[in-house]
KOLZADO-809676 format. One record per residue (C-alpha): residue in three letters; x, y, z. Coordinates in steps of 0.05 Angstrom, whole numbers. Layout:
N
resn X Y Z
Ala X Y Z
...
This chain:
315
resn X Y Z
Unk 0 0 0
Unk 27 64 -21
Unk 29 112 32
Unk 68 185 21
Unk 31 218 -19
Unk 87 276 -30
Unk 121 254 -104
Unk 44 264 -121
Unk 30 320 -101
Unk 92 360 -113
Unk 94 372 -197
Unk 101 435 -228
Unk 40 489 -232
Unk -7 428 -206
Unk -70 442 -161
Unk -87 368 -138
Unk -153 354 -138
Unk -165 289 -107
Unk -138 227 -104
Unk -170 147 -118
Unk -142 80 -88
Unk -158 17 -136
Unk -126 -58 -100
Unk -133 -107 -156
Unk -104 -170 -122
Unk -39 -157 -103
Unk -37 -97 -155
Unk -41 -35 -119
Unk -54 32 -160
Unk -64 99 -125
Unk -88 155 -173
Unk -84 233 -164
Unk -118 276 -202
Unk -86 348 -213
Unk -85 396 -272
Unk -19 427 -311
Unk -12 502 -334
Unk -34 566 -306
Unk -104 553 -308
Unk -113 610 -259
Unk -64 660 -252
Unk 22 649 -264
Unk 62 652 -213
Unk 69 736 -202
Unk 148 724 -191
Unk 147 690 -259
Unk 125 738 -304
Unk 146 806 -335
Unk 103 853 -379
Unk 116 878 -453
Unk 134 941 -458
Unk 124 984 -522
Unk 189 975 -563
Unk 184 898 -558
Unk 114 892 -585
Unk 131 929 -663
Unk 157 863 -689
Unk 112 798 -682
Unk 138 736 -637
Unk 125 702 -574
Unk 155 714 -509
Unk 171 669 -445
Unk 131 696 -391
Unk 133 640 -345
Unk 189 584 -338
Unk 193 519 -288
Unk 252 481 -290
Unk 296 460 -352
Unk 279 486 -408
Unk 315 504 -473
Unk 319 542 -535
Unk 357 526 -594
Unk 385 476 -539
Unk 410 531 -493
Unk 386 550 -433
Unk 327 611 -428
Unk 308 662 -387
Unk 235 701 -377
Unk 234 752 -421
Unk 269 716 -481
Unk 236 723 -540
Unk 220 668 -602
Unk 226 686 -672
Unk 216 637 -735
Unk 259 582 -739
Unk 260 580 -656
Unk 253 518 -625
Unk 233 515 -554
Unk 240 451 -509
Unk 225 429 -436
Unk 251 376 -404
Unk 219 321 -357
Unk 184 360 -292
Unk 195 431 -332
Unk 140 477 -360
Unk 133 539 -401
Unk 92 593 -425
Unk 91 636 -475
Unk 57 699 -496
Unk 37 714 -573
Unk 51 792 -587
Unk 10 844 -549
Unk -30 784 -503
Unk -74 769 -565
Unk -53 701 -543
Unk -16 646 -502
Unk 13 585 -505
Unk 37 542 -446
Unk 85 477 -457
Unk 80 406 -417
Unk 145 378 -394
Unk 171 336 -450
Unk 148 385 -502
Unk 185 408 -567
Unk 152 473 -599
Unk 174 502 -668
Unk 158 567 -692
Unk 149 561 -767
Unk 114 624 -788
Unk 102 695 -760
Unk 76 741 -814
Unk 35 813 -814
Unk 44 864 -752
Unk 37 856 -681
Unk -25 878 -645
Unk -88 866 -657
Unk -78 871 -729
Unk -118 823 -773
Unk -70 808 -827
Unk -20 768 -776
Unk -10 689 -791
Unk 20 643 -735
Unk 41 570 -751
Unk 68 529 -692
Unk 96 456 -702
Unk 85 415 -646
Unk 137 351 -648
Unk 129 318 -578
Unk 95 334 -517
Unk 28 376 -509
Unk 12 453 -513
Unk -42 487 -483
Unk -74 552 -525
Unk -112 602 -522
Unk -114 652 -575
Unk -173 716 -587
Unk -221 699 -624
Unk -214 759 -668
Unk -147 729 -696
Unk -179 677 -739
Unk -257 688 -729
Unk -271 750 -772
Unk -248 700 -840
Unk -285 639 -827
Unk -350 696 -819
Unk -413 671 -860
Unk -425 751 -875
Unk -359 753 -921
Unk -368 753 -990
Unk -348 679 -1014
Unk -294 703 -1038
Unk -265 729 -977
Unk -274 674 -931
Unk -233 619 -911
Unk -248 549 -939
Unk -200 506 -916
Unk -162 497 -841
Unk -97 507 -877
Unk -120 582 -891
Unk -132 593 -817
Unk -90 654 -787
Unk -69 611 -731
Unk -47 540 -741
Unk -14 485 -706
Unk 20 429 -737
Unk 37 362 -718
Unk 66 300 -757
Unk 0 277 -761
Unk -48 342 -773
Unk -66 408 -785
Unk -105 443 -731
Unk -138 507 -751
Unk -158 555 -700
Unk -228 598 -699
Unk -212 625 -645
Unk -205 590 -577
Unk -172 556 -519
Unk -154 489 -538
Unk -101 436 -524
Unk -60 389 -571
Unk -20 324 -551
Unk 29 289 -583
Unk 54 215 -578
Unk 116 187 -588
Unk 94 163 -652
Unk 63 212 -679
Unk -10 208 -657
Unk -41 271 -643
Unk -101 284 -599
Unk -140 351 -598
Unk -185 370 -543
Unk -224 438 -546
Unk -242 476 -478
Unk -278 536 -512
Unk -294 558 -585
Unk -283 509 -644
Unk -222 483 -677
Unk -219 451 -745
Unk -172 395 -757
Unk -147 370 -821
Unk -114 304 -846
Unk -109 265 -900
Unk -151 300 -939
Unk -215 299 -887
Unk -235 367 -852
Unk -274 367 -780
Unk -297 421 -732
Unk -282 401 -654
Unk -329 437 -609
Unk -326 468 -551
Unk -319 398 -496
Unk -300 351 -555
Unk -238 316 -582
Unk -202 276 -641
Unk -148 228 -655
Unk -113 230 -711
Unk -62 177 -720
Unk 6 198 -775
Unk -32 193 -838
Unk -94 165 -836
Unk -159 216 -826
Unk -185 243 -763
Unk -239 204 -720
Unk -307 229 -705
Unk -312 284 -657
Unk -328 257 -587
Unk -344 287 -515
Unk -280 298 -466
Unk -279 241 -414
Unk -289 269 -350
Unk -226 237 -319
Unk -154 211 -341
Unk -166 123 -326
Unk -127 65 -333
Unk -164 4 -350
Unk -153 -70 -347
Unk -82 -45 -322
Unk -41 -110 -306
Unk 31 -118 -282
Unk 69 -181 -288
Unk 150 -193 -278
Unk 184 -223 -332
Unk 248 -227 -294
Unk 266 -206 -222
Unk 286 -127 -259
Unk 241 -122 -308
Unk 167 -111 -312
Unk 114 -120 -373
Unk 57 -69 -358
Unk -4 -64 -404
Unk -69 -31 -402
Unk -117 18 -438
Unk -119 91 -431
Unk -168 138 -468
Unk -142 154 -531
Unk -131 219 -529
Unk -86 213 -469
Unk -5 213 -473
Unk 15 155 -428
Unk 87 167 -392
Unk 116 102 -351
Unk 175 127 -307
Unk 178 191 -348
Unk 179 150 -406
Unk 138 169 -462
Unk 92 101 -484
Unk 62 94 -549
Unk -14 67 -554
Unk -61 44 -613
Unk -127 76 -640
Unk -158 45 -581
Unk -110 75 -535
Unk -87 -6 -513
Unk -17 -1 -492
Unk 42 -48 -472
Unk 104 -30 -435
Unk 165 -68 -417
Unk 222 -42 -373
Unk 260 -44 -317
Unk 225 -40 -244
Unk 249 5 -194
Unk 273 -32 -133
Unk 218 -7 -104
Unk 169 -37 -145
Unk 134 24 -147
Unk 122 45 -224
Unk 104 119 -235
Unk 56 125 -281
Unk 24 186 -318
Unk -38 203 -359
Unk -40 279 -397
Unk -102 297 -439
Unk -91 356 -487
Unk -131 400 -435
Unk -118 423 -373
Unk -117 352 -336
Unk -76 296 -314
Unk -73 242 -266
Unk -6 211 -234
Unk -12 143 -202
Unk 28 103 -171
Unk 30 22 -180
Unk 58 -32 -136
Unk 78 -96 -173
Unk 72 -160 -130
């Protein structure tokens, strides 16, 4: 039976919302529930504002860093800013957020997260002829972007001519190996798997995603999967809580441990801060070594702001 609670508890920017303890034999799993980000408010010792000379040229700026992260493989500071070609990296327990121009938007990195900033066009502001395009390798991002950035395009009182008609047109996109995701104007979140498989969830507005060929609009409490080259899957509601199902443990030698399971789809899945790939049904197996503890940690991220952490005890 686990019983310190503290390795739980303790990640970055997480408010802990509760906690579940499931004995399955002599399998014990303890869950804790906790979300990622600055869903409220950044930490005020964190942060710095723009002032006027820094918002003339378009590009994103780190507002908010916790523990290692990198750009261009150095090591960054608040107040750095991105410009095209930028990549931006955090490492395991590490977070960072990022803000686009003069607050018309935000972006905020999970640990394990590789951002690249393909495209800044147009002038900074609130000026409607700006494009963004972020490429999203690893990891998961969490945005949230004014609706006025992409909104006024995809507006059914345009002329035809005038409007946007494909996601690939939208003024604010985010790419992944996998898919295109076209922003209306919205807070939404985007995960990527180890191989590939992307998952978008959207908290408010409506996102359109794009892939191999096949266009569809995410609403406001739905997601998608979208595994590397194949099209998206129907738009379905956001489970209510990170789960692991039919989890089972079993040693295959004194050191090393076969773990499989099933996890909702559009969760990432990290075993001892390694990243685990899953199928279109979210079914996973892992094999690696167990701690001499025999106490695997275990993690669940949805694109949104949610995640659980649990710790298992193999017999």
């Amino acid at each position: 039976m686990v019983k310190d609670l503290t390795c739980l508890s303790n990640w970055p920017w997480s408010t802990v919302r509760g906690f579940g303890l499931l004995s399955l034999g002599c399998l014990t799993l303890l869950g804790v529930t906790s979300t990622w980000g600055w869903a409220q408010d950044p930490p005020t010792d964190q942060t710095v504002p723009l002032d006027g000379a820094q918002l003339q040229a378009r590009g994103l700026r780190i507002i908010g860093l916790v523990g290692d992260v990198h750009l261009n493989q150095n090591p960054v500071k608040v107040g750095d800013r991105l410009k095209v070609g930028d990549i931006i990296s955090t490492e395991t327990g590490s977070q960072a957020r990022l803000q686009l121009d003069s607050s018309i938007g935000a972006v905020e990195l999970a640990e394990k997260t590789t951002l690249e900033i393909k495209a800044l066009s147009g002038e900074a502001g609130t000026s409607l002829d700006q494009k963004t395009v972020l490429v999203i390798t690893q990891g998961q991002i969490l945005c949230a972007v004014g609706r006025f950035v992409s909104a006024p395009f995809w507006s059914q009182t345009l002329p035809q001519n005038q409007r946007q008609q494909s996601i690939q047109e939208s003024h604010f996109r985010v790419e992944t190996p996998a898919a295109v995701i076209g922003v209306k104007g919205t807070t939404f979140g985007v995960s990527v798997a180890p191989d590939g498989q992307t998952a978008v969830q959207t908290i408010e507005g409506s996102v359109g995603v794009l892939a191999a060929g096949q266009e569809v609009i995410v609403e406001k409490g739905q997601f998608v999967v979208v595994q590397p080259q194949m099209k998206p899957t129907a738009p379905e509601q956001i489970p209510t809580l990170s789960e692991l199902e039919g989890i089972s443990a079993v040693r295959l030698t004194p050191k090393t441990v076969r773990l499989q399971g099933q996890i909702s789809p559009a969760d990432l899945l990290y075993v001892e801060d390694q990243g685990v790939e899953t199928d279109a049904a979210g079914e996973f197996v892992y094999i690696g070594q167990l701690p001499a503890s025999r106490r695997l940690k275990v993690t669940l991220r949805g694109p949104s702001v949610r995640e659980r952490h649990y710790i298992i005890t193999v017999p």
